[in-house]
N, C-alpha and C positions, 0 to 999 in steps of 0.2 A: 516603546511599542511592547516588548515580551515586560512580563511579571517577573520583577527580581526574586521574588521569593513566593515564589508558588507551591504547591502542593506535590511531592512526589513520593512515586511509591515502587516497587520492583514487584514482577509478580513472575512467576517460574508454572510452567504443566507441559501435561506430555510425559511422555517416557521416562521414566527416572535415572536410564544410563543417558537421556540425549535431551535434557527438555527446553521448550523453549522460554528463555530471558525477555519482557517486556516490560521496558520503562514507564510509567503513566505518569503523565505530568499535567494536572487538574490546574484551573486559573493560570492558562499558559499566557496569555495575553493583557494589559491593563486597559485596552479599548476595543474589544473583537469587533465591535461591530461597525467600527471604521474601517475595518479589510472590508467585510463584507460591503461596508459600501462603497470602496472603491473597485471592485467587484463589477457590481451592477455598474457603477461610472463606463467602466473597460471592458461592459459587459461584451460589443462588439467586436474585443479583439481576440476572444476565446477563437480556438480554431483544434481539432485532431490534430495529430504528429503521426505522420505517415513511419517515422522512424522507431516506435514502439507499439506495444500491443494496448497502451491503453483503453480503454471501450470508452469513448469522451471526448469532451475537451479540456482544455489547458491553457495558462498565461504562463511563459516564462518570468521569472522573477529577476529582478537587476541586483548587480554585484554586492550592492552594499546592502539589500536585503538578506542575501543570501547570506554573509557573512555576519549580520546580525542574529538569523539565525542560529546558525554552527557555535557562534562565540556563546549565547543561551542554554544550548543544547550542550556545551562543554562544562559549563559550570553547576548544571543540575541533573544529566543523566547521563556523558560518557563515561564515568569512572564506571559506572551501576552496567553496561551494556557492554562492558570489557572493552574500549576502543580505547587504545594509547594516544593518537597524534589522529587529526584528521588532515588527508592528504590534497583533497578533492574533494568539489561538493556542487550541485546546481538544486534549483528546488524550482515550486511552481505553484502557481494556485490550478484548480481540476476538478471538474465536474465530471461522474458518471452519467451519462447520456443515452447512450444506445441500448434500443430496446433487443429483445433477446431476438427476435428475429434475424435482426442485424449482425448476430456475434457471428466472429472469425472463429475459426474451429479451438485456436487456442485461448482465444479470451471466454470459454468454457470450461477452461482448468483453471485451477490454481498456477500460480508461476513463481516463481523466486527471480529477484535479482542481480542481473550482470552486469556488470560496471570495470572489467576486466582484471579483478583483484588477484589479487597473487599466491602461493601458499604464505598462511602466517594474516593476513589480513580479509577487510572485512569490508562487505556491501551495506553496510548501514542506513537505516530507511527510518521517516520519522512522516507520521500523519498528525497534521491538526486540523478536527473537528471544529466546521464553522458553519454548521445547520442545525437548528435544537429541535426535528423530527428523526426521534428516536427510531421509525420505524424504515429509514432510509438506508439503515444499517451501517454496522463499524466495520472490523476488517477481521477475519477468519483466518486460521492457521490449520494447516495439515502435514501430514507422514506420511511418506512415500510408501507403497507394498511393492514395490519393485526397486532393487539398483538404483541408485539415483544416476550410475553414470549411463545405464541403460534409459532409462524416464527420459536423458538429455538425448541422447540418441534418438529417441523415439517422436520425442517436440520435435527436433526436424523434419520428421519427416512427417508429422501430423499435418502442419503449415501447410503442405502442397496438395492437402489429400479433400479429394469434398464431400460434402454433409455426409453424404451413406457411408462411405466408404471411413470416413472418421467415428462414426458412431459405431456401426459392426467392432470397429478395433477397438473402443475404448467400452462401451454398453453402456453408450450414455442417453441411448435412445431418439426418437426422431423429435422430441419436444423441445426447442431450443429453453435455455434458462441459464442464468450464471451458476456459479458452483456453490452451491450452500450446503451439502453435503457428504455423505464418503462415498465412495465408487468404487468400480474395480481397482481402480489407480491409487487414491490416496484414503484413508483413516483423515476422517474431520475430526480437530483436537480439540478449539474449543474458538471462541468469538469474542473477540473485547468491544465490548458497546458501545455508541458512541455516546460521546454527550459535549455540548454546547462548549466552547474553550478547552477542549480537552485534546495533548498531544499524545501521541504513543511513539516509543522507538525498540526497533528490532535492529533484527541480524536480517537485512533483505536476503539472505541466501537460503533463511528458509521460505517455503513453498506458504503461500499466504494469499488473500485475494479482498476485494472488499464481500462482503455478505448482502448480498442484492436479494432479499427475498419478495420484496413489491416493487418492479421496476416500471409499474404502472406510477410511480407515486416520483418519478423522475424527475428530473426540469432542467432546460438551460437557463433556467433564470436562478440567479446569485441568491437572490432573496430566499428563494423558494427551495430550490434542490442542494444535491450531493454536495458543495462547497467544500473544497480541504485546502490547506496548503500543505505539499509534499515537498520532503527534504529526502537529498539520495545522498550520501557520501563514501569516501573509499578512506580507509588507514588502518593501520597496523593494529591485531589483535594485540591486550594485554598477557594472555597464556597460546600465544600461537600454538 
């Protein structure tokens, strides 16, 4: 399934005391377009997950996928992404779906990843690009202008607060959109674009989102729209 020996590369921006680390790993697959069409096969069984912020839906992935994965993703990009040992992992195939009207106040911001990691370890997050419309967008990184322990403070209590009363606070205005830009809140760093077989792996702890700038251009169909497989895991930084 994954390419033994594919293409990768590290790339580092952002602030030069804090920047962000992105693995790219090009020709990640040796038959991508067999996910994709088991995709459309299980098209049916896509469904949202009431228990995340995703904006979508999603397939869970089975064990021995998942650990195909991670075993992949150890031999060509954890050394490069500082993760010692992976402790934990689930992944999934996912579609971007919902149109902006539909977003939740926080699937308007940027979010980072919790997966309940520890001091010294890491939320590690990996997308693979399985759509080759470029204009669907890849996944966006930003910087916090406030406290990050303050921002977490404040995502709580965004959750419970509605449209007007979220916008006054953030000034994000009454036009729903996902985040493709900077804001009172965060500095927009930069985009890694997607393309066709192509994985990316971060540090899910920093603040990131996908780049949804034509969500007219959406689809639940596998063929057609967002397509990724997402991998989440948790382990021990190499310089805690």
């Amino acid at each position: 399934m994954f390419n033994p020996r594919p293409e990768v590369r590290t790339i580092e921006f952002g602030p030069a005391d804090d920047p962000v680390r992105v693995v790219v790993v090009d020709d990640a697959l040796l038959d991508p377009w067999a996910l994709v069409d088991l995709a459309v096969r299980h098209r049916a069984a896509f469904a949202e997950a009431p228990h995340n912020a995703y904006p979508g839906i999603e397939l869970p992935l089975p064990d021995r996928a998942v650990q195909a994965f991670v075993q992949w993703f150890g031999d060509h990009a954890q050394a490069a992404l500082g993760l010692s040992a992976v402790q934990s992992a689930h992944a999934r195939l996912a579609m971007v779906t919902r149109p902006p009207d539909r977003l939740s106040p926080l699937q308007r911001l940027p979010h980072r990843d919790r997966l309940g990691t520890a001091p010294g370890e890491m939320a590690a997050a990996g997308v693979l690009y399985l759509f080759d419309d470029a204009s669907l967008g890849g996944t966006a990184f930003y910087s916090p202008r406030v406290p990050r322990a303050e921002l977490d403070a404040q995502f709580g209590r965004y959750a419970s607060l509605d449209d007007r009363h979220f916008e006054h606070e953030t000034g994000l205005g009454a036009v729903k959109c996902y985040p493709h830009a900077g804001s009172r809140l965060f500095d927009w760093l930069a985009e890694l674009p997607p393309a066709f077989n192509r994985a990316i792996f971060y540090d899910g702890g920093r603040f990131h989102c996908s780049q949804i700038e034509q969500p007219e251009r959406l689809s639940d169909d596998p063929a057609r729209g967002r397509l990724t497989m997402n991998l989440f895991m948790t382990g021990c930084r190499t310089n805690p």
